[in-house]
C-alpha positions in Angstrom: -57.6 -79.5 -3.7 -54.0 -79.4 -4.9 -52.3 -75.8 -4.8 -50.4 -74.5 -8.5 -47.1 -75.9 -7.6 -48.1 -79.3 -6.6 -50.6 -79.8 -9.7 -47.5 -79.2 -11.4 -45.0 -81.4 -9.4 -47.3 -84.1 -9.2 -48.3 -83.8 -13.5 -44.5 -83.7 -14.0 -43.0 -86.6 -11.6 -45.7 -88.5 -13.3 -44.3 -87.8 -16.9 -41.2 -88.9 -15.7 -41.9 -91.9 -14.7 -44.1 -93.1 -17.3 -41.7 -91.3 -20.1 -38.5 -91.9 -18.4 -37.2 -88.0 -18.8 -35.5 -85.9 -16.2 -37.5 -82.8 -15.9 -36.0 -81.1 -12.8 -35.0 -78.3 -14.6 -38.8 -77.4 -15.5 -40.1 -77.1 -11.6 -40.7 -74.2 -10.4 -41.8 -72.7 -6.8 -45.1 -71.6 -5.7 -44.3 -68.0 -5.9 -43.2 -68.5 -9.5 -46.1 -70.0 -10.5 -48.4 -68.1 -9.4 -51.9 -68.6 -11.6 -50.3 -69.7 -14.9 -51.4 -73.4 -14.6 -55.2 -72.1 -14.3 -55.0 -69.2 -17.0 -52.2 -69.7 -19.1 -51.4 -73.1 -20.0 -53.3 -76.8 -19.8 -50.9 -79.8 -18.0 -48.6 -77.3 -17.0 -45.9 -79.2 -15.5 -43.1 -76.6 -15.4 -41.7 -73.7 -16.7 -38.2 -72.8 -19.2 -36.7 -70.2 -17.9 -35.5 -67.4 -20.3 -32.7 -65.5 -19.5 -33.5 -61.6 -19.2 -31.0 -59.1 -19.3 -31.3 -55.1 -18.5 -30.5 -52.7 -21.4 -30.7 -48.5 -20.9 -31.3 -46.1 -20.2 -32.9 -45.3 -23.3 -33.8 -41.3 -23.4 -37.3 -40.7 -25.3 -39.6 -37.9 -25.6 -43.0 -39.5 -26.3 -46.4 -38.2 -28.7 -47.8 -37.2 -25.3 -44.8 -34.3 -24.8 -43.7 -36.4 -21.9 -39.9 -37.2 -21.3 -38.6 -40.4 -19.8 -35.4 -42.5 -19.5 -36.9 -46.1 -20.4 -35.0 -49.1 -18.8 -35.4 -52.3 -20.7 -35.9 -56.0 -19.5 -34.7 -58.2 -22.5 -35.5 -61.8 -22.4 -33.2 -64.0 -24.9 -30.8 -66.6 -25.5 -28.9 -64.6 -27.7 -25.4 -63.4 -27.0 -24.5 -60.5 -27.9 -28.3 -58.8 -28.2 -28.5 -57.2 -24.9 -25.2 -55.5 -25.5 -25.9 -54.5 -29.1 -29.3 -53.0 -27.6 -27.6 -51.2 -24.5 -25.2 -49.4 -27.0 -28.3 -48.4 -29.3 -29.6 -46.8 -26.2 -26.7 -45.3 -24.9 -26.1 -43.2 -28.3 -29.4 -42.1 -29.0 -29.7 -40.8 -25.2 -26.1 -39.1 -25.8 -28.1 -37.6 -29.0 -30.9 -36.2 -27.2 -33.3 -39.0 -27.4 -35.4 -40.5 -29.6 -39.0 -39.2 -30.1 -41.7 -41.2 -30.6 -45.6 -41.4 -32.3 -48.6 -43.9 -32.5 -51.6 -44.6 -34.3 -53.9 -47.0 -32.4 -56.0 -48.7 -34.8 -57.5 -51.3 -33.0 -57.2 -55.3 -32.6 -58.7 -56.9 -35.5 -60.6 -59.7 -36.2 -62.5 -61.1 -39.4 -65.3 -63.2 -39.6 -66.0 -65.3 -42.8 -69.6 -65.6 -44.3 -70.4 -67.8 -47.1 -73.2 -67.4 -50.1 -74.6 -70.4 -50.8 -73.6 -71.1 -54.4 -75.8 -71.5 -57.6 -78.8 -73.1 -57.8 -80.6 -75.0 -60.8 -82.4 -72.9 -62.9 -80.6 -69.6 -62.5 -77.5 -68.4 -64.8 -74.3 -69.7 -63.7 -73.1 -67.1 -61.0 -75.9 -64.5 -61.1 -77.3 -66.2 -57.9 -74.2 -66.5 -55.7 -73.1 -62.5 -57.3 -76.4 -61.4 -55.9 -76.8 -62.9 -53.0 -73.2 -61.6 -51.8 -74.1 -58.1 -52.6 -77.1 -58.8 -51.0 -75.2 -59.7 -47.6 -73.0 -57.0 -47.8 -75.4 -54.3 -48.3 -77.5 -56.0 -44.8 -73.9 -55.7 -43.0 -73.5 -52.1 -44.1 -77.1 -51.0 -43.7 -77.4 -53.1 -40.4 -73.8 -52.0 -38.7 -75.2 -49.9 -36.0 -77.3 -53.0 -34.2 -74.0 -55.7 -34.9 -72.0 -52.7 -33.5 -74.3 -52.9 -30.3 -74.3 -56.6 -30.2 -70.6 -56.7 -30.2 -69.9 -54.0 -27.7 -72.2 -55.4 -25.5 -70.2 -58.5 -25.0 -67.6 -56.3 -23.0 -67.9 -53.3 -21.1 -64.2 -53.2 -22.4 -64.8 -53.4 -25.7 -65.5 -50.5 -28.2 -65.8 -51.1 -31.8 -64.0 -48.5 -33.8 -64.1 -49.6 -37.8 -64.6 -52.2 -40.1 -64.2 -52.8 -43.3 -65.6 -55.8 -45.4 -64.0 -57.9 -48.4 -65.6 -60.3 -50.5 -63.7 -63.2 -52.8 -66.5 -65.5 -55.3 -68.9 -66.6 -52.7 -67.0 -65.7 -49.6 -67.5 -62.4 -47.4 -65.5 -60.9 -44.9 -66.4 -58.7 -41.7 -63.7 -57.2 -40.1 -64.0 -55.5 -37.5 -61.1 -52.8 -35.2 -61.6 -52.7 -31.7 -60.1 -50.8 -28.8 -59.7 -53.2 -26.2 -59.1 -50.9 -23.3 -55.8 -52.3 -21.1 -55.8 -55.6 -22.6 -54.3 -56.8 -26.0 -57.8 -57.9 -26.7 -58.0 -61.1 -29.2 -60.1 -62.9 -26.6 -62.4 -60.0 -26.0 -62.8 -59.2 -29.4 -63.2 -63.1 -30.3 -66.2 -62.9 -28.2 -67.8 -60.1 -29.8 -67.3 -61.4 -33.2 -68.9 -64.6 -32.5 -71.8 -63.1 -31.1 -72.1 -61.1 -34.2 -71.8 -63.3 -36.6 -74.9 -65.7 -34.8 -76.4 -62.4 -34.6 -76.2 -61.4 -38.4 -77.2 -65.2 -39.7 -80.6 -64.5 -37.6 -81.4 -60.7 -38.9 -80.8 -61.4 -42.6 -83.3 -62.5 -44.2 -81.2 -63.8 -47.3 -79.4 -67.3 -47.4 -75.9 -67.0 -45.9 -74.0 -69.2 -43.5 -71.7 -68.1 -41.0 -68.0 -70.2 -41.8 -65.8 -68.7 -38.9 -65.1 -66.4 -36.5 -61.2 -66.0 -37.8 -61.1 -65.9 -41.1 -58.2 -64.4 -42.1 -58.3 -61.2 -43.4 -57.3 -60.1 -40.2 -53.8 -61.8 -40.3 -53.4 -62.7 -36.9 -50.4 -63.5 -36.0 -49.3 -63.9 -40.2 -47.5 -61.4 -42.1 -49.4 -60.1 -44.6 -49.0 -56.8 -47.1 -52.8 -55.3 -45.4 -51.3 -54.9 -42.2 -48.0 -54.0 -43.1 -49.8 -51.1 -45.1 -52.9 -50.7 -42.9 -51.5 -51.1 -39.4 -53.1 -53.3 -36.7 -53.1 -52.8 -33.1 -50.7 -49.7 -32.5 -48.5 -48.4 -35.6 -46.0 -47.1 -33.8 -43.1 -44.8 -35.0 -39.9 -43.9 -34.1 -36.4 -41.5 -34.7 -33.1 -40.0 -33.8 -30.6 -37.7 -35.2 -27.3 -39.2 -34.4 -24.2 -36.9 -34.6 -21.3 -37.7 -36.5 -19.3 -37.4 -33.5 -21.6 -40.0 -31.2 -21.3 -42.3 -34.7 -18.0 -42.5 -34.5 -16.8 -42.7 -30.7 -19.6 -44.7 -29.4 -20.8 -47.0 -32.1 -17.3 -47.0 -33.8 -18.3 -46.5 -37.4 -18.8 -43.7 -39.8 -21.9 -41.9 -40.7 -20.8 -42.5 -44.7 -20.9 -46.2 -44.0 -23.8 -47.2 -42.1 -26.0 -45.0 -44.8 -24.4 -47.0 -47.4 -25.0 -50.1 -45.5 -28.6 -49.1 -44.9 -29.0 -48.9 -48.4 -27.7 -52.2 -49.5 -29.4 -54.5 -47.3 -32.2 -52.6 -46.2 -33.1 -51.5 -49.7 -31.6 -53.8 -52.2 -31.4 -56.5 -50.2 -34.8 -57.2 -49.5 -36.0 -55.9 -52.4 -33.9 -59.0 -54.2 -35.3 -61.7 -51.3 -39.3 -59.9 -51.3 -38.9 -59.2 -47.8 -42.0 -57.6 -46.1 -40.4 -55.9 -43.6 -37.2 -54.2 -44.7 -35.4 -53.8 -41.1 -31.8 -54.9 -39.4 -33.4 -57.1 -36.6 -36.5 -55.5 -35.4 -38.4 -59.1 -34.0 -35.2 -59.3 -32.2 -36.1 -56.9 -30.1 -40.0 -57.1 -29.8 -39.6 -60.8 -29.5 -37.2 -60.1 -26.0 -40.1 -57.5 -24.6 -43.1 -59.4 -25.5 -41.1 -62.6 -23.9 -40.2 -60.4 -20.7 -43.2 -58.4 -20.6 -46.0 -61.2 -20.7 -47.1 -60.9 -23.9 -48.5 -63.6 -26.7 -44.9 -63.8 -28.6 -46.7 -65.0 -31.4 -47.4 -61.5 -32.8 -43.7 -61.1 -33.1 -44.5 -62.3 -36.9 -46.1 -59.0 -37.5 -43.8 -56.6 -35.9 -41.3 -57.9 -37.4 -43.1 -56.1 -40.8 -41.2 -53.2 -39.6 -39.2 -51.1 -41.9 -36.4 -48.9 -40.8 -35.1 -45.8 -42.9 -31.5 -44.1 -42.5 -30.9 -40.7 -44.0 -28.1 -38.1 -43.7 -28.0 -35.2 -41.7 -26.6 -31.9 -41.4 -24.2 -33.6 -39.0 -24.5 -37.2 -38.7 -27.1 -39.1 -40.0 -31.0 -40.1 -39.0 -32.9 -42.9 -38.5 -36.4 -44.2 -38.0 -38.2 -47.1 -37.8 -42.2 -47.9 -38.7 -43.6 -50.9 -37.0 -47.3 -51.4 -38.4 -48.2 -54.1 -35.8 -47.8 -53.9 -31.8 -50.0 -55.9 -30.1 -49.6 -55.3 -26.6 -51.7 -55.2 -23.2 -50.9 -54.1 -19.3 -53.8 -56.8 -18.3 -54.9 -60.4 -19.3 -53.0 -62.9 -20.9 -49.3 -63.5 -19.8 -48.5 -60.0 -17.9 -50.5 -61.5 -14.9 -47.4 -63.8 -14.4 -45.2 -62.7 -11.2 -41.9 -62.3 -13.1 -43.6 -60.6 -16.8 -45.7 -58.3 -14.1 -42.4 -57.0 -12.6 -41.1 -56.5 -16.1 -44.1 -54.7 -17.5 -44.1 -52.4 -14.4 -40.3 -51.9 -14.8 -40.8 -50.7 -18.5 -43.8 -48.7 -17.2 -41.4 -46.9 -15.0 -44.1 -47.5 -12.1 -41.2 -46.5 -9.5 -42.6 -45.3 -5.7 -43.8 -41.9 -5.8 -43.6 -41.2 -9.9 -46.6 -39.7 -11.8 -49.0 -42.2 -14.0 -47.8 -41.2 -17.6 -50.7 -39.0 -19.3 -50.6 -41.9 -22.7 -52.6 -44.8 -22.0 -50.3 -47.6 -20.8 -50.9 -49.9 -23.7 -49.9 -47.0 -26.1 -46.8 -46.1 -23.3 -45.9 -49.8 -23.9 -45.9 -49.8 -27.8 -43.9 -45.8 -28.5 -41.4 -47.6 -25.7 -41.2 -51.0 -27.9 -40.8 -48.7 -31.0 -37.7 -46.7 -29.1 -36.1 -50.0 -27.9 -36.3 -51.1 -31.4 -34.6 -47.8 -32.9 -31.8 -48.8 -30.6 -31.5 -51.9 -31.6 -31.2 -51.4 -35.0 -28.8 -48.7 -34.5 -26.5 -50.7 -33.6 -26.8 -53.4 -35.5 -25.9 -51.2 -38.5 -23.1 -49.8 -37.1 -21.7 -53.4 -36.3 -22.5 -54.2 -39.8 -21.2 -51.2 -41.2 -17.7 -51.4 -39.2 -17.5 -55.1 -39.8 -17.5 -56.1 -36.4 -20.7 -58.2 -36.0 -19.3 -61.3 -36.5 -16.1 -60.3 -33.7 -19.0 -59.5 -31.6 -21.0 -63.0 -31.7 -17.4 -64.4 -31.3 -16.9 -62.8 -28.0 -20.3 -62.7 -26.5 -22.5 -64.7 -28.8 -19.8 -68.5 -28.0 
């Protein structure tokens, strides 16, 4: 059969012809392709390259005690990011680092179950009411065998809560799940599936089984339960900037950049409803998901993040909370040849240097966090010194 590359060439010197495009740009070599046509993406017939640029080193002490300089591949079309980034990392490491925590609360996913609605003869209501607190007393009573079924789809896969939601005849299962290495929305897809048949067959009531994505879980949605919840890794992150790094590296004043914070931050989004009140954070998660092979989808809910700038003693601090980082070291994109170089090169998987003691997943999401506290570091400061728009005129043409 036909290697990668040619399935490719061949796919994509057809579409030319019949569609009368030039798609030279899109080919790619053998190396560069390596399994994507296969695992990543049907009729594959070429890639668009993404220009990635290097930002760092960014000093951070993470929840593990460990201390590392991270180095930063930064995929973007946007002039003017990587530098605006670079300088975010450059003061917080002149500060002493940033310092960073996470909560890992699973991937989620929510299956959808329907009560069958009234029937003839029986008060409007009292039937369906019933029935659904039927179904979601079996689901409570019952979680320790759906528990089995679903981990049993994945020796990967370990269930770690649920909760369940119900709306007129409709009820929810959701279910948290630690995925092991890999972001996990396939894996726990799986499981769910097999628990929903599962918990059709063991009750004994009248209940259909709608979906195995219904929803609550927000995938790849904002939505004010996992901006207050968390989903995947809640990850947090901070600095103490002195006055003195404010004002000769990100040329602005402490005074200002609090007050700047405050207005759009604060008021601003208050005014437009915002759900995440941040500078820019899917900026920079959107440039490391792109670089590091993961599903850039799920930049819609980091980009629920909300960042907080105080004053200090000397200077002022700031720290960002990002509810939702979905991210894995295996599966999906980061099998890629060029997102696997970048994933090891934020891993800091040099010759000869320790493993890290946090899981790589969680190493992955505290180092997102950090990235993202230096990105909207500077951004403010930019904002605050008016010199943002100087700066797209210069590097952003």
């Amino acid at each position: 059969g036909l290697s990668p590359s040619d399935r490719c060439n061949v796919r994509r010197q057809r579409m030319e012809e019949e569609l009368h495009v030039d798609l030279k740009h899109t080919a790619l070599t053998a190396e560069q392709i390596g399994h994507a046509d296969e695992k990543n993406c049907e009729q594959m017939f070429g890639a668009v390259p993404v220009p990635v640029g290097y930002a760092g080193p960014l000093a951070v002490a993470f929840s593990s005690g460990e201390k590392a300089e991270l180095h930063l591949p930064l995929a973007t079309t946007e002039g003017a990011l990587v530098a605006s980034v670079n300088r975010g990392c450059k003061a917080i490491t002149l500060a002493g680092g940033a310092r960073t925590a996470h909560v890992h609360h699973g991937i989620s996913r929510s299956l959808a179950f329907r009560i069958p609605k009234d029937v003839p003869g029986k008060a409007p209501g009292t039937e369906t009411k019933s029935g659904v607190q039927s179904f979601i007393g079996f689901l409570e009573s019952k979680k320790e065998q759906w528990k089995l079924i679903g981990e049993q789809t994945s020796t990967h896969l370990t269930i770690l809560s649920h909760t369940i939601d119900h709306h007129e005849s409709h009820v929810f299962l959701t279910i948290y799940a630690d995925t092991d290495e890999a972001m996990g929305m396939n894996m726990v897809t799986i499981a769910t599936q097999a628990i929903g048949q599962w918990s059709i067959g063991a009750y004994a009531g009248n209940a259909e089984f709608v979906t195995v994505a219904g929803n609550v879980d927000s995938d790849k949605k904002p939505s004010l339960r996992t901006k207050e919840h968390g989903r995947g890794y809640e990850v947090m992150a901070e600095a103490a900037i002195p006055a003195s790094i404010v004002r000769e590296h990100l040329k602005a004043q402490p005074k200002a950049m609090i007050a700047a914070a405050e207005t759009k931050i604060l008021a601003g989004s208050y005014i437009a409803g915002a759900l995440g009140k941040n500078m820019h954070a899917a900026n920079v998660i959107a440039a490391l998901y792109l670089a590091t092979g993961q599903d850039a989808a799920h930049v819609v809910e980091g980009s629920l993040a909300d960042t907080t700038v105080k004053k200090a003693k000397d200077g002022l601090r700031i720290s960002v909370r990002l509810p939702a980082i979905l991210v894995g070291v295996r599966g999906g994109g980061t099998a890629l040849p060029a997102q696997q170089q970048c994933l090891q090169m934020l891993l800091g998987q040099q010759t000869g240097k320790e493993p890290t003691n946090l899981h790589p997943c969680a190493y992955i999401a505290e180092s997102i966090g950090a990235a993202v506290l230096a990105g909207e570091l500077s951004l403010l400061a930019a904002q605050a010194s008016h010199t943002l728009a100087q700066a797209h005129k210069q590097l952003g043409r």
